[in-house]
N, C-alpha and C positions, 0 to 999 in steps of 0.2 A: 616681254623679252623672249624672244626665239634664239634657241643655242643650237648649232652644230648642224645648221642645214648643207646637206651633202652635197657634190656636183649628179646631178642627174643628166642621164643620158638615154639612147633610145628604147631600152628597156622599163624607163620609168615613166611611162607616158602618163598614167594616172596620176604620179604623186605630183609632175610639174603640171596639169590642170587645175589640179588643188591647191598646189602655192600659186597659183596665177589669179587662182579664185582671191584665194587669202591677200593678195599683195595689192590688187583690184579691190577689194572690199575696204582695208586700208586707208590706201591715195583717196580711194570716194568720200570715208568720211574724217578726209585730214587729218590722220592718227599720227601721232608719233613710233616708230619702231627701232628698235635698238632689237638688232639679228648679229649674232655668231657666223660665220658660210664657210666652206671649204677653198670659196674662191668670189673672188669679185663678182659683182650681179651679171656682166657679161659671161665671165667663163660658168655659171651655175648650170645651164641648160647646153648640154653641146648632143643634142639631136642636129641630126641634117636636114630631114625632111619630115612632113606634116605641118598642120597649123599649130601648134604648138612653137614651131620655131618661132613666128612671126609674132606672135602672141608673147614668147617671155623675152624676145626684145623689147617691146611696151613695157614687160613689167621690169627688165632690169634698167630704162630711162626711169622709170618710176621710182626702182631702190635706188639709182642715183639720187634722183630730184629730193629724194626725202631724206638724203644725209647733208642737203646746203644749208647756209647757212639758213637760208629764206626761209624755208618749210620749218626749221627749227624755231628760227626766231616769230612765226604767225605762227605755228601749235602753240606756242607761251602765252602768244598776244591774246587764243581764241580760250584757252585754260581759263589764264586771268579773269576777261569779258566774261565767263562762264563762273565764276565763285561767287560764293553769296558776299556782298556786299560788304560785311566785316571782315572776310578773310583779307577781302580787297586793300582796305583801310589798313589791317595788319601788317601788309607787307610793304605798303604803298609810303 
């Protein structure tokens, strides 16, 4: 759970390379995320210019992609295939 991630702007060039890293590393290994933000994943980075802009467009289609229904309902699907075998039975 990530709470109260801020709008960053062109002063925060560091800390949105490192949520870029964080939300990248994420999506890569089909995590589930449940974030707090000050503003929807578009409005989170409002720099103009550098690559960073380009960069956390990627990541805010990313923080989209991972509140659908989809990405939710595969993390369940890959959780589940991932428990040992009685938990399986347990629930199933």
């Amino acid at each position: 759970f990530i709470d109260h991630v801020p709008v960053l702007g062109e002063g925060k060039r560091n800390e949105a390379k490192r949520f870029i890293l964080l939300i990248d590393t994420l999506y890569d290994h089909r995590m589930r995320l449940v974030m707090s933000a000050a503003a929807q994943p578009e409005g989170l980075y409002t720099a103009k210019r550098g690559t960073e802009v380009f960069e956390f467009e990627r990541t805010a289609s990313r923080l989209v992609e991972m509140q659908s229904r989809d990405w939710l309902e595969g993390w369940a699907e890959r959780r589940q295939v991932g428990a040992p075998a009685e938990a399986r039975q347990a629930q199933g």
